[in-house]
C-alpha positions as CSV (number, residue, x, y, z in Angstrom):
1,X,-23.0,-10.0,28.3
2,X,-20.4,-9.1,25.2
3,X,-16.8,-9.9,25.1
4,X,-14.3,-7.0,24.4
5,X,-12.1,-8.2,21.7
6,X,-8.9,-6.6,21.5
7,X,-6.9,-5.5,18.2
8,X,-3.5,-6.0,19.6
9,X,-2.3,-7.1,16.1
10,X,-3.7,-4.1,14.0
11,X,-2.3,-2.2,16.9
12,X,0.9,-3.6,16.8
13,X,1.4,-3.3,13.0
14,X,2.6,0.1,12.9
15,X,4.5,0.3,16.5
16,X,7.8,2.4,16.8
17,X,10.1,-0.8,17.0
18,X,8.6,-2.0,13.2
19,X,11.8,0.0,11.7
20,X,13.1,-0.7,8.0
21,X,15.1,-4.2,7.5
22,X,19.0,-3.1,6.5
23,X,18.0,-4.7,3.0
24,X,15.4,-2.5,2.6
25,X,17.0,0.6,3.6
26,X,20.2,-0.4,1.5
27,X,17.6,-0.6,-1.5
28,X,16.4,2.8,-0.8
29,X,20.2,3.9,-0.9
30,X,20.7,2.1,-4.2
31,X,17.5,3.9,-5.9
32,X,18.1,7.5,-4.4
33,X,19.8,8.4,-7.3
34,X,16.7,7.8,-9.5
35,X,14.4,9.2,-6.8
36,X,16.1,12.5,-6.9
37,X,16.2,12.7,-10.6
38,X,12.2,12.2,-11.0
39,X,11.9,15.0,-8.3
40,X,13.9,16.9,-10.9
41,X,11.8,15.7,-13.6
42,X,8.5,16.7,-11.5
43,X,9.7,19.8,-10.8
44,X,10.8,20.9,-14.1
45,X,7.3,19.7,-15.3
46,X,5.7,21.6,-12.6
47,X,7.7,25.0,-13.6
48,X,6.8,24.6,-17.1
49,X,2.9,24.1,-16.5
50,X,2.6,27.0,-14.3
51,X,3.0,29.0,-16.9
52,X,3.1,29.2,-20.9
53,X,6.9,26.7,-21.4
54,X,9.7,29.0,-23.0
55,X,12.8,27.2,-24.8
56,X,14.8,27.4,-21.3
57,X,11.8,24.9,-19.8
58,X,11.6,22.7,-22.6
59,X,14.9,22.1,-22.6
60,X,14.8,21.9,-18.4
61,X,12.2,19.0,-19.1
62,X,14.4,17.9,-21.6
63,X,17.5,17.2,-19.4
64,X,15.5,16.2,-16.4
65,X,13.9,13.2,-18.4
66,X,17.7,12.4,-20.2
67,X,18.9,12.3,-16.6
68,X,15.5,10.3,-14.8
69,X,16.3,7.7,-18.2
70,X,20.5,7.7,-17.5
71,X,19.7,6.8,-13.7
72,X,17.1,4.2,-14.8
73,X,19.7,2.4,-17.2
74,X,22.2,2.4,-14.0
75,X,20.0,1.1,-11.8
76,X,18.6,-1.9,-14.2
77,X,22.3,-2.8,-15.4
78,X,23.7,-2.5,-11.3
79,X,20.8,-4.9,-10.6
80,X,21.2,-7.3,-13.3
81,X,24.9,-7.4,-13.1
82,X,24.1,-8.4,-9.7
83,X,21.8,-11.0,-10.6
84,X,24.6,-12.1,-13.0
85,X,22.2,-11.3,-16.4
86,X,22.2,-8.7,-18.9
87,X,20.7,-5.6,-19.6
């Protein structure tokens, strides 16, 4: 005779109530600015490869990656001034 052997933990793992901590959904909230600005940057880089890149795309790319770098530099010196450190 074979035993059944259940899976309640692999089961379990991914069940409705397993919802985001409020630290991680604060951390989200704190990077959201970046996040948006590398969809820019993606989508600017996707525009110019569809087809052959004018001077209006380059610059698009341009702008998209100064903003993606600004957002970056926020983030570090919000979380080391946090940390009580220095960028």
């Amino acid at each position: 005779m074979n035993t059944i052997v259940t899976v309640q933990e692999a089961v379990t793992a991914f069940a409705d109530w397993n919802e985001p901590t409020d630290a991680e959904l604060d951390a989200i909230e704190r990077e959201l600015p970046l996040i948006l600005a590398d969809v820019d940057l993606i989508d600017a880089q996707i525009t110019a490869m569809d087809r052959t890149p004018n001077e209006v795309d380059t610059r698009r790319v341009r702008r998209a990656l100064a903003r993606v770098l600004t957002e970056y530099r926020v983030l570090a010196n919000r979380t080391t001034d946090a940390m009580g450190g220095a960028a």
